[in-house]
N, C-alpha and C positions, 0 to 999 in steps of 0.2 A: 503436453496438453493436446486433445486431438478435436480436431470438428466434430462433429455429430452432425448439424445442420447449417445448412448455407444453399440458400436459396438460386443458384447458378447451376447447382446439383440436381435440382427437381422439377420435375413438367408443370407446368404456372396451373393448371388444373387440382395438382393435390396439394399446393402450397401452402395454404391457410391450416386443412387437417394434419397434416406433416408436421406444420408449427405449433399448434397445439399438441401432440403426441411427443414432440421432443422436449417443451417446457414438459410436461406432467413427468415425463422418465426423468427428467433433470434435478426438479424439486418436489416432486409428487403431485396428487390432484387438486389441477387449478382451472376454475373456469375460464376461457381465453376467447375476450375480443378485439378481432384485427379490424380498424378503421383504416382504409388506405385510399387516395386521393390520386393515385398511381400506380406503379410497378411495386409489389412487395418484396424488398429485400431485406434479410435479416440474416445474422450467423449465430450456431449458440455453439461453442466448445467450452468443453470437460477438462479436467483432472483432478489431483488430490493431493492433497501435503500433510501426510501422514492420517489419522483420522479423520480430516477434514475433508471434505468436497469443497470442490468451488467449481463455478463458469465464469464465463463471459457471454454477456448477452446483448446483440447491438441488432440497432431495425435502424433504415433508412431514410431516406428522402418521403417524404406523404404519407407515412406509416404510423400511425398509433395504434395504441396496444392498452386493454386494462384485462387487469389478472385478480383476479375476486378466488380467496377461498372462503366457504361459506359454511355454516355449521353442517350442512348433509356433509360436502366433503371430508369436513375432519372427522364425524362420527364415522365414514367410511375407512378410511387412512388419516393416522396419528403418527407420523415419523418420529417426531420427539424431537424436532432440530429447531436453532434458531436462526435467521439470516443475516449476515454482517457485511454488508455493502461499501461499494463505492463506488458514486457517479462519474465515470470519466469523462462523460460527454455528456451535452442534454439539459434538459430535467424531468420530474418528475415528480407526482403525489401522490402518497401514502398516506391510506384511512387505517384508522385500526383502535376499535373501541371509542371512546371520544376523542381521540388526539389524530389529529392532521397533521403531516411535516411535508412541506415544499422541500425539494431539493436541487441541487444545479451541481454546476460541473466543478468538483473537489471535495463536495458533502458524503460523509457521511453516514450508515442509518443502518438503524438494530429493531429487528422485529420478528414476532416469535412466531411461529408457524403455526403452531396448534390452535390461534386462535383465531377468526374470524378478521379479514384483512379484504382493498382494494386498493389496488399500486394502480395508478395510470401514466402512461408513459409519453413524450412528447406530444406536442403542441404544434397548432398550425405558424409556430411561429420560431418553434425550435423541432422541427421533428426528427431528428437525430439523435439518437439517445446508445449510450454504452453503459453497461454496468459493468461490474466484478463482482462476484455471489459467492460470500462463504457462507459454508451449512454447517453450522456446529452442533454438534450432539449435545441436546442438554446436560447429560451427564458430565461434559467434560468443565463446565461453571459451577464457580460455588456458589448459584444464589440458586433461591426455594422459587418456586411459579409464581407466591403472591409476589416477593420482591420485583421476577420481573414480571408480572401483570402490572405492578407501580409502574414501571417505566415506559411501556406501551411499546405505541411507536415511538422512535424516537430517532433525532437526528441528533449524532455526540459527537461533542468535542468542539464543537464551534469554537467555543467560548474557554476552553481549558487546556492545560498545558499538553495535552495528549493528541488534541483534532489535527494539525499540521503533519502529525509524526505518523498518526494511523493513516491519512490520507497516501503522505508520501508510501510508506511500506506499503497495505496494499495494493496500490496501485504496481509496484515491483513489485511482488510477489505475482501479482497476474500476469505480468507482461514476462518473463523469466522463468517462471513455474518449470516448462519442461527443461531446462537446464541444469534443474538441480539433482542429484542423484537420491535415491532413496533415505539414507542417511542423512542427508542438508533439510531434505524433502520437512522428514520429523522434528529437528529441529526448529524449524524455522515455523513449522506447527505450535510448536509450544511458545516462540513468541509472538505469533499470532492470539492466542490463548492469552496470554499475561497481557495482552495489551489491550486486548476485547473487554478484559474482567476490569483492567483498573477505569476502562471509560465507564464501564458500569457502573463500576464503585463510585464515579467523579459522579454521574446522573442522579445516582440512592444519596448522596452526601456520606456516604460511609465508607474512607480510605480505612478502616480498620480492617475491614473484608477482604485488602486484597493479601495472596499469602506473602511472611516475606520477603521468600527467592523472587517472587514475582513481582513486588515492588523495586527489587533492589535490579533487576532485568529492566523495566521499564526506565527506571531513573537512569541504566546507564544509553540506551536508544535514545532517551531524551539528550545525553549529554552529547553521544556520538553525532546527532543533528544538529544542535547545536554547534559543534566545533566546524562541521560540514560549511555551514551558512558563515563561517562568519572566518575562514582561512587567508580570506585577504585584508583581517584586521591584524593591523601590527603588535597592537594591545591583548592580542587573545594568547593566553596562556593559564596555569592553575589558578591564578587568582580570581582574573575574570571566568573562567568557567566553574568554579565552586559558588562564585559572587550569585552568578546568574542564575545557579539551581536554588541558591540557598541552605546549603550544604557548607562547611568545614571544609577547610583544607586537610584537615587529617582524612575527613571522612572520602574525599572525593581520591586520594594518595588511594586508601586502599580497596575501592572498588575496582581501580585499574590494577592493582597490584594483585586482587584475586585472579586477573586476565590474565596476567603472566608480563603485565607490561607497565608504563608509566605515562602519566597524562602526556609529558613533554615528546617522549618516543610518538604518542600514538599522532597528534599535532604535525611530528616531523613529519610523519611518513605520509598524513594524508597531503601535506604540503607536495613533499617530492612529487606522490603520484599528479596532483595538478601539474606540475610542473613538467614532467613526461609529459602529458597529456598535451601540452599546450608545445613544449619543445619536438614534438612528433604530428603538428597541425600545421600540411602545405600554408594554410592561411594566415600563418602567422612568422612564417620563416623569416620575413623581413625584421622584425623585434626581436631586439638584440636579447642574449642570455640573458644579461645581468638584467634585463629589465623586465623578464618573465620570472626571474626570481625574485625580484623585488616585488611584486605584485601577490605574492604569497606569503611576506612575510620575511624573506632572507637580504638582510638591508647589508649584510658585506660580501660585494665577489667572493672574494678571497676562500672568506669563512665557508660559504653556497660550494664552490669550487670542490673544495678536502673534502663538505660533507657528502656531495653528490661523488665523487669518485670512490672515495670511503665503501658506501651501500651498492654502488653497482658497478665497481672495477673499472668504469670509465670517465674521464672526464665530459660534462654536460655538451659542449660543443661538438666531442666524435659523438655522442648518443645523437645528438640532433640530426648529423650528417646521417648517420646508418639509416635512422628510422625514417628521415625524405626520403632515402634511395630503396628502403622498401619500398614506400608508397607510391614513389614513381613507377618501379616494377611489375607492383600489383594492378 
């Protein structure tokens, strides 16, 4: 992902035209006003994950911003995209058609570009504001314009099994972008995509719309966060994770088994890697093994002991030793 704009770069004289010329090449033509109370600082960086665009867009201290596209504009430029956000910081309100949506910092919001919109961005009281901006191609959603004309603006997922899970992802995806290679890049486009379509779906009330692969992709993101959140439940295992979807334990067997793996395997390994994580943290050197592994889930030394040697050839106490004496060295 590379800068484009970052107002450190630029003589304070053409600050304001440079900001609007960077938003308009970013998302196309937008009318842009800067209210500033001070120094204007703001950054806006690029990239893309497979056909998708996205930025990141953040203003600073005394800086407000509203972004009006208005029917000249669109008769002028029609990109054809939609925007799928997320507020990492701030907040912010979007007009668009009759629906209003406030939003703050974890929210967030789907709005179609082609149609007549005002975003206003922080407040004399929060004026700090960051987004994350994907641009998705209409074409790449299965709905028709009036569906989403039905939806407006709209802030998804508040309230439904999906809002936590899209917040968490894109928010990594923005921060991580340039790390991924071309290949991961498209990938992780397409769960972008399944994940955008089924908050759709949750908004329209019509889970029939999303395809199956794409239903059957998001249920398992939902499962893999799920297991994420809840690793230092000792109770957490197939039952409780099919419980909690509402899913079969057959049906939950072989969504992991199309992975190549098994709910129990995948469970271990996110365990282990906390347990590295935490056996490799100066701050915690003093907490004994057994009691970091306890804390995940592994309630016998013994058993924790065979399985951590097992998976990576070493016993957990020389990994602990190695990885401080990295970190001392570094």
């Amino acid at each position: 992902m590379g800068v484009v704009f970052r107002t450190a770069d630029i003589p304070a004289g053409d600050l304001v035209a440079r900001w609007r010329d960077t938003v308009c090449a970013t998302f196309g033509s937008v009318d842009v006003r800067v209210e500033s109370d001070g120094p204007f600082r703001g950054e806006v960086r690029v990239g893309s994950l497979g056909a998708v665009r996205f930025a990141t867009v953040s203003g600073s201290h005394d800086t407000r911003h509203v972004f009006r596209r208005t029917p000249r504009l669109i008769r002028r430029e029609s990109p054809e995209i939609y925007k799928f956000s997320v507020c990492l910081r701030g907040n912010s309100v979007l007009e668009q058609g009759r629906t209003t949506v406030a939003l703050g910092t974890g929210d967030v919001m789907f709005s179609d570009f082609n149609r007549p919109f005002e975003w206003r961005t922080g407040s004399a009281a929060q004026p700090v504001f960051q987004f994350a901006d994907f641009l998705i191609p209409q074409r790449l959603l299965p709905f028709t314009e009036g569906e989403i004309a039905s939806v407006g603006a709209a802030s998804l997922g508040a309230s439904g099994p999906c809002g936590a899970l899209a917040t968490s992802l894109v928010s990594r995806l923005a921060a991580d972008a340039a790390l991924y290679p071309p290949a991961t890049a498209t990938r992780l486009s397409a769960i972008l995509l399944d994940l955008v379509t089924a908050l759709l779906a949750e908004e329209l009330r019509r889970p029939e719309m999303i395809p199956p692969e794409s239903a059957r992709r998001v249920l398992l993101m939902r499962i893999h966060s799920f297991i994420e959140h809840h690793l230092t439940d000792p109770e957490l295992g197939p039952p409780a994770v099919a419980a909690a979807h509402h899913i079969s334990l057959r049906s939950l067997h072989q969504l992991f088994a199309d992975q190549d793996t098994t709910v129990g395997a995948w469970i271990r390994e996110r365990r282990l890697q906390r347990v590295r994580r935490d056996l490799a943290d100066p701050a915690l050197r003093g907490l004994p093994v057994s009691a970091i592994a306890a804390r995940y889930g592994f309630d016998s030394p013994a058993g924790f002991n065979r399985t951590f040697k097992h998976v990576h050839g070493i016993p957990p106490g020389q990994f602990r030793l190695l990885s401080l004496a990295r970190s001392k060295d570094s």
